[in-house]
Residue, then its C-alpha position, 0 to 999 in steps of 0.5 A: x076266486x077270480x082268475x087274473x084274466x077275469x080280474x084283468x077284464x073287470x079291471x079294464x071295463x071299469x077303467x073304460x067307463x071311468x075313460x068315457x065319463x072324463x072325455x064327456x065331462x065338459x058335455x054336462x053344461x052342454x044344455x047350458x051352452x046351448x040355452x045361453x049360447x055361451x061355451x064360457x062354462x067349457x075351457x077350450x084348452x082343456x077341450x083340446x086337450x082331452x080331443x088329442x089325447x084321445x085321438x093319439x090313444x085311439x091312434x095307437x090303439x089302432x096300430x097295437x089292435x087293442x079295442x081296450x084303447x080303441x073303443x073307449x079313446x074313439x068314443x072320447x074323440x067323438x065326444x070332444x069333437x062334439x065339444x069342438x064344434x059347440x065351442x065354434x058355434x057358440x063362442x065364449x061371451x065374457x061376463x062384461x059384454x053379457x051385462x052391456 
């Protein structure tokens, strides 16, 4: 049988795993993006989104010192900025101005 404090880790893991993989969702049409040169397969508010939620949790985690906040939220705000940035370099180009 698991104790609580091993569950509560196994818990916590995956629960950063499943964290990281939502903050670098947007990062799986980044070949596309770069291909293209075109960020219209990324949503710019929900880019912002993700990039402030992270930044305030890993701000908070910082502050409670919880490094099951803090890694996962840090990692999640370097991704986002990451998409931050692609969406500056390669701006949204919609459909009608592709065909012309």
């Amino acid at each position: 049988m698991v104790d609580s404090y091993g569950a509560t880790l196994v818990m916590g893991l995956v629960c950063n795993a499943l964290t990281i993989s939502v903050y670098g969702a947007p990062l799986g049409t980044l070949a596309e993006v770069i291909r293209l040169r075109n960020s219209s397969s990324m949503s710019p508010p929900l880019v912002l989104a993700n990039w402030f939620s992270s930044l305030v949790w890993s701000v908070y985690g910082v502050v409670i010192s919880d490094i099951f906040l803090i890694v996962p939220n840090g990692i999640g705000a370097v991704l986002c900025t990451a998409q931050c940035v692609l969406l500056l370099i390669y701006p949204r180009v919609s459909a009608e101005k592709k065909t012309s």
